[in-house]
C-alpha positions, -999 to 999 in steps of 0.1 A, spaced: 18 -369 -71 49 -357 -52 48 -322 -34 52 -288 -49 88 -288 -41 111 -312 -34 151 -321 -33 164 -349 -48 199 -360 -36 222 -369 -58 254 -375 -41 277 -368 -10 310 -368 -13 321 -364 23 306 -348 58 319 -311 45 311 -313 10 275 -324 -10 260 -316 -38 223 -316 -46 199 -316 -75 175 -289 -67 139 -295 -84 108 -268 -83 79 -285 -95 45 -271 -101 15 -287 -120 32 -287 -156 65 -272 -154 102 -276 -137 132 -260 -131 164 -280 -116 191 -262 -106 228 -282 -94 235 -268 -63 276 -283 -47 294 -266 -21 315 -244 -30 303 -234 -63 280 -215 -79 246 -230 -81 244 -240 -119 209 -241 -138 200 -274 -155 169 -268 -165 133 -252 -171 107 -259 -193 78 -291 -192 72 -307 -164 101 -338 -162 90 -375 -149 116 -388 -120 133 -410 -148 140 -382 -168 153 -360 -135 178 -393 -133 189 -390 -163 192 -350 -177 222 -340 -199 240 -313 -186 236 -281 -204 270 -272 -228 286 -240 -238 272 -217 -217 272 -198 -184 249 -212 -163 257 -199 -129 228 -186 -112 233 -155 -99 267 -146 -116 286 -121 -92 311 -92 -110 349 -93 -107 362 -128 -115 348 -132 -146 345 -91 -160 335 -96 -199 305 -118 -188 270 -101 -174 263 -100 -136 234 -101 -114 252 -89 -85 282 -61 -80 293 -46 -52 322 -28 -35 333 -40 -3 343 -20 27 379 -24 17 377 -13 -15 375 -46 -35 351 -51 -61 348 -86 -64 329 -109 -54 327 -147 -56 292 -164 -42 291 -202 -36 264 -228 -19 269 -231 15 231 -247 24 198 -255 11 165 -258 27 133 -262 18 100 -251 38 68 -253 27 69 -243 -15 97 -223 -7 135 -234 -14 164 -211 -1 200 -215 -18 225 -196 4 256 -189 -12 283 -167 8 321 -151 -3 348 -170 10 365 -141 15 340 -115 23 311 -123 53 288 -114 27 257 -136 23 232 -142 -9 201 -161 -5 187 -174 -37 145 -180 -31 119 -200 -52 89 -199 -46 63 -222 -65 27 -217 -69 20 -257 -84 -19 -247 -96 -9 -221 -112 24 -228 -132 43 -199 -113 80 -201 -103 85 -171 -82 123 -157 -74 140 -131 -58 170 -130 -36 179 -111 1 216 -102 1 227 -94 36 263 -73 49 280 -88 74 308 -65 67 319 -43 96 311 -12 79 286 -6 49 293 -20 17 278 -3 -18 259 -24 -43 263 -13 -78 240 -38 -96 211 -63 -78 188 -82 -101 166 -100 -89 177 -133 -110 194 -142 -142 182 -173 -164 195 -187 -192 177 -191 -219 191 -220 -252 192 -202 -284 173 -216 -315 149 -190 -327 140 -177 -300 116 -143 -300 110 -115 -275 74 -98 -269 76 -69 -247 56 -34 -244 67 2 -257 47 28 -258 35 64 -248 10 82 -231 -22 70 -246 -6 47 -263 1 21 -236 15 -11 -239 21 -15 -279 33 -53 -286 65 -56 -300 72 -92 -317 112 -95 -323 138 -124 -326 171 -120 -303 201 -110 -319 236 -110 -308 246 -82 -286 220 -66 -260 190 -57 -252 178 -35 -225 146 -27 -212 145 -2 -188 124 27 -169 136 58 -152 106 75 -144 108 72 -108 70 71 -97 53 55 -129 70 25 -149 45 13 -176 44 42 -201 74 36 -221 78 -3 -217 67 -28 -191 85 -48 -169 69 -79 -183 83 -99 -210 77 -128 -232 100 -155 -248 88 -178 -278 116 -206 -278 105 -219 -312 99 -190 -333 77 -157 -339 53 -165 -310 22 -184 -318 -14 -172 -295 -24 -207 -286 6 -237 -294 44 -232 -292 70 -237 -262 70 -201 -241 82 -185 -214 68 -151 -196 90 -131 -168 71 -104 -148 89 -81 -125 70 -72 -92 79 -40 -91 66 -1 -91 96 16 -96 126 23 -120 133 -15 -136 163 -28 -157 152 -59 -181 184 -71 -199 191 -98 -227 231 -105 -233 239 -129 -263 272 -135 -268 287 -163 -287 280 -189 -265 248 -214 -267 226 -191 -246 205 -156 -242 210 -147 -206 182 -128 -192 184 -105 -162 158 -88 -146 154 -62 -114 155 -28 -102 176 -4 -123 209 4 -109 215 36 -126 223 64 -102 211 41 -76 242 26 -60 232 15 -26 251 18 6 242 -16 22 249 -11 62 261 -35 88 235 -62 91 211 -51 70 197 -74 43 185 -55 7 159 -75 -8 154 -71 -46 119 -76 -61 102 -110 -71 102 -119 -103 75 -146 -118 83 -173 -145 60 -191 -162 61 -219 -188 38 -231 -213 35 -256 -242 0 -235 -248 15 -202 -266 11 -168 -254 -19 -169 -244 -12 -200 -224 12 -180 -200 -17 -154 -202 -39 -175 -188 -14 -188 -163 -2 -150 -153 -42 -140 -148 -49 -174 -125 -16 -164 -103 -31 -125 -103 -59 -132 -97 -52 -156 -68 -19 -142 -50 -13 -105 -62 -47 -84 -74 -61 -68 -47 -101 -88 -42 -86 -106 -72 -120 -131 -66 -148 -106 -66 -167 -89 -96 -156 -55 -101 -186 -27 -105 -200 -12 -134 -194 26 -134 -193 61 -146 -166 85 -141 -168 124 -143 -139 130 -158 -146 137 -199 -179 145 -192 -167 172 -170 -131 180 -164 -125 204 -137 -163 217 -138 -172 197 -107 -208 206 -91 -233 197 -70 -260 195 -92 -240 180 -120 -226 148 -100 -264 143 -86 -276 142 -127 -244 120 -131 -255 93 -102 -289 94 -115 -278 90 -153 -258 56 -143 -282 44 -120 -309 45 -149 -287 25 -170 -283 -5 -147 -246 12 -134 -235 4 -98 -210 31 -90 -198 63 -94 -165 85 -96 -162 121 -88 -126 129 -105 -103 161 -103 -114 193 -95 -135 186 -61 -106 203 -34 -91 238 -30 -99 262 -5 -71 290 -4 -64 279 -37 -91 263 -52 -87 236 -81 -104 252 -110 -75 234 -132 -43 219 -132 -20 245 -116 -29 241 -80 -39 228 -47 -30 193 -50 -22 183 -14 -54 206 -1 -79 180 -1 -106 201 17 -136 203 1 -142 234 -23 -178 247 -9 -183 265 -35 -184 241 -61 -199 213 -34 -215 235 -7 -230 204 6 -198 187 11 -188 149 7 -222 142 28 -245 155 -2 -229 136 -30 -231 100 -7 -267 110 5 -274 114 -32 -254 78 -41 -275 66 -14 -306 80 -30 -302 68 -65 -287 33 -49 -256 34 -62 -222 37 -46 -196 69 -45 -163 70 -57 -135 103 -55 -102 110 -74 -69 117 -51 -37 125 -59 -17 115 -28 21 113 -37 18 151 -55 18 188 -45 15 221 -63 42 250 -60 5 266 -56 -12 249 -22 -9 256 15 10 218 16 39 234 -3 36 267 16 39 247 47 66 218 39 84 227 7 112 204 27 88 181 17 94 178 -21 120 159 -46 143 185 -50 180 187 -62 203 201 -36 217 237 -42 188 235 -71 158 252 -81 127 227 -84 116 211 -113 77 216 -122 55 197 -140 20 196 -151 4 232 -153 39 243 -146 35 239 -105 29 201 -101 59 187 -78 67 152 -64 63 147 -26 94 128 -13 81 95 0 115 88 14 107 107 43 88 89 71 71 126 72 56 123 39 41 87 41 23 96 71 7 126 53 3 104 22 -13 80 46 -33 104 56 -50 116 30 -75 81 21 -73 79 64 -95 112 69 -117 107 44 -120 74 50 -126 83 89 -153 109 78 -171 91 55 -166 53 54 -192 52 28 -168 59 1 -168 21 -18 -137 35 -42 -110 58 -48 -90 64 -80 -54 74 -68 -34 92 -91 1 101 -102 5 124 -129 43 132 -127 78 117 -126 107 123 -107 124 151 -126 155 161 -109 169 139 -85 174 149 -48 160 143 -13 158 162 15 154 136 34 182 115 28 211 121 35 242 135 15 261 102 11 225 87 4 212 110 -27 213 78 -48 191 59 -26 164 82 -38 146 55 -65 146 30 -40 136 46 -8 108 64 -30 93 28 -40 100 18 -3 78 42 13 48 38 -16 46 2 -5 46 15 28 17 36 26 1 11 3 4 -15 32 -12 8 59 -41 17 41 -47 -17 31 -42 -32 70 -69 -3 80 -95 -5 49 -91 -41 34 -126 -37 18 -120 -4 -3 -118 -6 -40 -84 14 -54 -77 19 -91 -41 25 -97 -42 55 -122 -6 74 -133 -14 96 -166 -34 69 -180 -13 34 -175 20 42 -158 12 21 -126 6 -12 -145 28 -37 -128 27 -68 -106 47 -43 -77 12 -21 -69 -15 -45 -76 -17 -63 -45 -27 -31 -31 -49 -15 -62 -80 -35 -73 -74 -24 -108 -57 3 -132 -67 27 -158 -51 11 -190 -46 45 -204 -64 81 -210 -68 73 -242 -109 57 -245 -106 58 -282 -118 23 -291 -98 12 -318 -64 24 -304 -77 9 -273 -79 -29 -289 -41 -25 -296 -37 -12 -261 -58 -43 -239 -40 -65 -266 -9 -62 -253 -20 -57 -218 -37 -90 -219 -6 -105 -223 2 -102 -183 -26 -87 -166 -67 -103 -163 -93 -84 -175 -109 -78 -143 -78 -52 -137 -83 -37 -171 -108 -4 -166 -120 -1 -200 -146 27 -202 -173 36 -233 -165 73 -242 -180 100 -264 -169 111 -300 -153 123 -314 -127 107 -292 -109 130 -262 -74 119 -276 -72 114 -311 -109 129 -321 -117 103 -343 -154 93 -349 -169 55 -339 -200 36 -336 -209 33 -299 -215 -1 -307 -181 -4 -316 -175 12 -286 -194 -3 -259 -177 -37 -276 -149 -29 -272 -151 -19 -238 -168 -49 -226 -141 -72 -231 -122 -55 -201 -142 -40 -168 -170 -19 -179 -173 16 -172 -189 48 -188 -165 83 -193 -195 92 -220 -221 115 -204 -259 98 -202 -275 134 -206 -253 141 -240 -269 109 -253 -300 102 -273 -326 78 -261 -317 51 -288 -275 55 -279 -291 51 -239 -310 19 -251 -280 6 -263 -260 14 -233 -288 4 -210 -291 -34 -228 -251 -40 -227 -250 -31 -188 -278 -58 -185 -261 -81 -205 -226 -73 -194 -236 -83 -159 -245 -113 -175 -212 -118 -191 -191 -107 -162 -178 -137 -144 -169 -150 -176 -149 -123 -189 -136 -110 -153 -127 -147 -142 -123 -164 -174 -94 -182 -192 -86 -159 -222 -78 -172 -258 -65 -146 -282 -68 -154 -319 -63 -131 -343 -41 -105 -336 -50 -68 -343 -10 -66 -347 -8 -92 -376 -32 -66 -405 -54 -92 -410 -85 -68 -408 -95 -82 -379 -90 -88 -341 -106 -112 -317 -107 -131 -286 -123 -153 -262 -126 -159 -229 -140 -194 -214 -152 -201 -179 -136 -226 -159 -161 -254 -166 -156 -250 -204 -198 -243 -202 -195 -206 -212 -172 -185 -232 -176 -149 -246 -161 -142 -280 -153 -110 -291 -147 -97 -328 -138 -64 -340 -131 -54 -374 -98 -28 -373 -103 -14 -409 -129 -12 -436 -131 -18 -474 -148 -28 -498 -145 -61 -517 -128 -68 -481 -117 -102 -472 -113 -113 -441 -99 -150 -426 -128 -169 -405 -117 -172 -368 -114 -206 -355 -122 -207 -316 -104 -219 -289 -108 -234 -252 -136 -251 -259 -148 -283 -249 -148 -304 -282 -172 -326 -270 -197 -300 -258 -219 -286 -279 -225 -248 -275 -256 -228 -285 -247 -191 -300 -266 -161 -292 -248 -123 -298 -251 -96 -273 -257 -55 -281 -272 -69 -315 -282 -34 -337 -292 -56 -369 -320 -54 -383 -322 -91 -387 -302 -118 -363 -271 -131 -380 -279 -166 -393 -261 -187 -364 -285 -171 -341 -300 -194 -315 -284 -224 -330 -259 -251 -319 -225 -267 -326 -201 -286 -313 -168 -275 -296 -148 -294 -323 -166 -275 -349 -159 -241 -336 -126 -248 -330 -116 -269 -363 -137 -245 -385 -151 -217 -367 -182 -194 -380 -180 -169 -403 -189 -133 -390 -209 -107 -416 -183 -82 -425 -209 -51 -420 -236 -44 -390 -269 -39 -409 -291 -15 -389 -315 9 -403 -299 31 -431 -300 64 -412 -275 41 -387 -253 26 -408 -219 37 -408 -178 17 -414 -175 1 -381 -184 -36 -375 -180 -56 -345 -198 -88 -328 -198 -99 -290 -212 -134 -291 -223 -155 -259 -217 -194 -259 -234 -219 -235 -232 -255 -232 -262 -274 -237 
């Protein structure tokens, strides 16, 4: 087996001029790129892993553009990458190979402007275990005075058209990450965010492409881009009349143009690609590895079962409330938990939305014991303490914003804009100032009270009128960037000081999901909205790019929060499981047979929790496709274990449903079937016994449409967890 990485030379024509086929390799996948001096590097290929015969003997691609990194002003009509104005005025740029190198699993294609000492470094990086290509490319001034880029993706690929469909994400708040299942049509299409602090509300950064029609869960040739980014993002598909779909992805460039100084090098975002021969789910499974391994924060350890304050409670924060709280969980087998909004405020104190946020002194009245009490209580019940910040925000009504209102986003010359409660502003993390304050905040109480095991950071408000008081004039449109810029910033320090605290990343709900924050954040908050059956649709699509060890998926009360409607907690709790469990439902609100429940699927969750947390996932039948039905499955590494999940999504009678087969599996392993959080009266008839892999996965088992507790208990929601282990 060769290495990750390697060159293969192809010819040289003389001492001055080469050219070179450029292979990345991983385990099952490869992209070549032709790489001559000067020209623009030129992509070959990228798709199944190619044998060296086949690398000796490819067919060049025909009819279409396959530079890669297309530069603006020599060729106008077609897309770019990269634009930029020069110091002189010119807004052209041509970029050809000068060099390439390779160190390590990293290869480097510089490319420079004959004309310009401006420099573009193409960089692949491949992670061979996992299937990952990762790219992004450093664009450096050697200009004597600044030069402005207009436009910086972080790559461009193109893609051969066929029927070829797009999966990506749309959606609201508590409505997170909705699939949506198209085929490319001529023209364009743009995915984009201008949010400015949170980027996964609307659509994700992420994207899927199934080369071979409407993409199939677990067969079919597919390819997944993710964008490593927290901040405003531009995904773009051109199709033209050429043979290709040209895909472009990076930061957003709108009303950012960015004055690149004298020496200074602007590096875009990473972007990861992933192939598969396996379906969607077979870039799923590649994406979680890759998370899991090089980009989730404690991406290898169990995450803790918890309960959070927040619907039990709202703003109502007390002493004697969070010590029932801690006691409730503890009872029920739970290991953590999470004092949310509403704990700070002196001057001003936070009785709701309207205030104090940058005050994070501890409202006596509410806690007169302080921080101390509620982790001498954690200690007491043996669980551990969690808080809710809110570090990036202020209020128009706190002592922070009667101290530094220079320390806001604000439009020059302008009023401010206000947000939540009608005084939430945006702190302007632009300014070195700000980051240290921001810093500051999980620093002190960190410093008092290293006891804290977890804190859930929120961000609960965008950028609404653009301006820093930081920046300078000529720099207002650096804003976006320079925000983002001094996030990771903060997100770095805290990390480097407290590599052992658990963060959630939570922005209204899901706003923060993306590849850019995780390798600070341990997890995220998929979205405000626990309502179970809007939540299937929600982790479906999550699932597409993100592990279910970073997916908080919490058992809540009914009538739901959000939309009010009415489920069985078993549905519920199932539901939940299939992510990282938690509890927003109150134990004290419960009856004794609902804490039974809760108490038995704790116990067996824990059970269940490297599989699901650090399993491969298989999804087969999609909630998406109206068949009834949704379900899943995840599979340990060792094919020994697998949890499979089924949900019904509507009920009728004289229903019919289709019978799921399996997948992941060993075939010739024979598995023995046992369901978890049973409430029937009697055990379904594939209780306790065995079958093979093969059988499970050629036929499957067929799943009683209705649970069949007592009658008093019976009501129209259905769902089965089942647990599978090798024999």
């Amino acid at each position: 087996m060769k290495k990750i990485l390697f060159l293969a030379f192809l010819m040289v024509s003389a001492s001055t001029a080469w050219a070179k086929q450029v292979v990345i390799q991983t385990k099952n996948t490869t992209m070549v790129l032709d790489v001559e001096t000067g020209k623009q590097p030129q992509y070959v290929y990228y798709g199944a892993k190619l044998s060296d015969y086949d690398l000796q003997n490819l067919q060049s691609p025909r009819d279409g553009r396959m530079d890669a990194y297309p530069a603006y002003g020599m060729n106008c009509p077609a897309e770019a990458a990269v634009a930029m104005t020069h110091a002189d005025g010119n807004m052209s740029t041509e970029l050809f190979a000068t060099d390439v190198t390779t160190q390590g699993s990293v290869t480097q294609i510089t490319l420079k402007d004959p004309k310009y000492p401006v420099q573009v470094v193409l960089c692949y990086q491949a992670r061979f275990d996992e299937d990952m290509i990762e790219t992004w490319t450093e664009i450096k001034n050697g200009e004597a005075k600044p030069i402005t880029l207009t436009q910086f993706a972080s790559c461009s690929l193109p893609i051969r058209r066929g029927n070829v469909w797009l999966s990506h994400f749309g959606g609201s708040w508590g409505n997170e990450a909705r699939l949506i299942e198209e085929p490319i049509q001529l023209g364009q299409k743009v995915i984009k965010n201008k949010d400015g602090v949170r980027n996964a509300h609307t659509d994700h950064a992420e994207v899927m492409f199934s080369l071979d029609g409407k993409g199939r869960e677990n067969s079919g040739d597919v390819i997944g881009a993710a964008l490593c980014y927290s901040g405003n993002y531009q995904l773009k598909v051109e199709t033209d009349d050429t043979e290709y779909h040209y895909f472009f992805a990076g930061i957003n460039p709108d009303n950012s143009a960015y004055h690149l100084k004298k020496g200074e090098t602007f590096t875009t975002p990473k972007v990861a690609f992933s192939f598969s021969k396996c379906g969607l789910s077979g870039v799923s499974r590649n994406f979680h590895k890759w998370g899991r391994k090089y980009m989730l924060a404690h991406g290898n350890k169990e995450r803790k079962i918890l309960l959070n304050s927040w619907e039990g409670v709202y703003f109502d924060i007390n002493q004697q409330g969070m010590d029932q709280m801690m006691g409730d969980i503890a009872s029920m087998g739970g290991e953590l938990f999470v004092m949310d909004d509403g704990w700070f405020g002196v001057k001003y104190p936070r009785k709701t939305d309207n205030c104090a946020l940058g005050d994070w002194e501890v409202d006596k009245n509410k806690l007169p014991e302080g921080i101390e009490g509620l982790l001498r209580d954690a200690k007491k019940h043996g669980i551990k303490f969690g808080i809710w910040i809110e570090p990036e925000m202020t209020n128009s009504v706190s002592e922070l914003y009667d101290a530094h209102p220079d320390w806001v986003v604000k439009a020059p010359k302008r009023d401010v804009v206000k947000g939540r409660g009608g005084t939430q502003l945006v702190l302007d993390l632009a300014n070195p100032k700000v980051q240290d304050f921001v810093f500051s905040i999980v620093d002190n109480l960190m410093t008092k009270y290293p006891e804290i095991d977890y804190i859930k950071w929120d961000a609960n408000m965008a950028i609404m009128n653009h301006g820093s008081q930081y920046l300078t004039m000529n720099d207002q449109s650096h804003l976006y960037i320079e925000y983002h810029r001094g996030f990771e910033k903060v997100c770095q320090r805290v990390r480097a000081k407290y590599p052992n605290l658990t963060i959630q990343a939570c922005a209204s709900g899901g706003g923060r999901a993306n590849w850019g924050v995780l390798p600070y954040f341990d997890e995220f908050w998929v979205s405000d909205n626990t309502d179970a059956l809007q939540r299937i649709y929600m982790q479906w699509g999550t699932s597409y790019f993100f592990p279910a060890i970073a997916m908080a998926s919490h058992i809540s009360a009914t009538p739901n929060h959000t939309v009010f409607r009415t489920t069985a907690l078993k549905y519920r709790v199932d539901v939940a499981m299939s992510g990282r469990l938690g509890m927003e439902i109150q134990p004290k609100n419960m009856t004794d047979d609902e804490k039974e429940l809760c108490r038995k699927a704790i116990a067996e969750y824990k059970q269940i929790r490297p599989i699901v947390q650090f399993g491969d996932i298989y999804r087969l039948v999609s909630p998406y496709d109206k068949q009834g039905l949704a379900s899943l499955m995840y599979v340990d590494e060792q094919k020994s274990k697998s949890v499979f999940f089924w949900w019904k999504t509507e009920s009728f009678q004289n229903e019919h449903l289709p019978r799921v087969k399996m997948a992941g599996l060993d075939a010739s392993k024979n598995y023995k079937i046992h369901e978890l959080n049973r409430i029937d009266l009697r055990p379904m008839d594939v209780e306790g016994k065995v079958f093979s892999g093969a059988y499970l996965m050629n036929h499957g088992l067929e799943m009683p449409y209705r649970n069949e507790p007592e009658w008093s208990k019976k009501n129209d929601w259905s769902s089965r967890v089942l647990l599978l282990e090798a024999q």
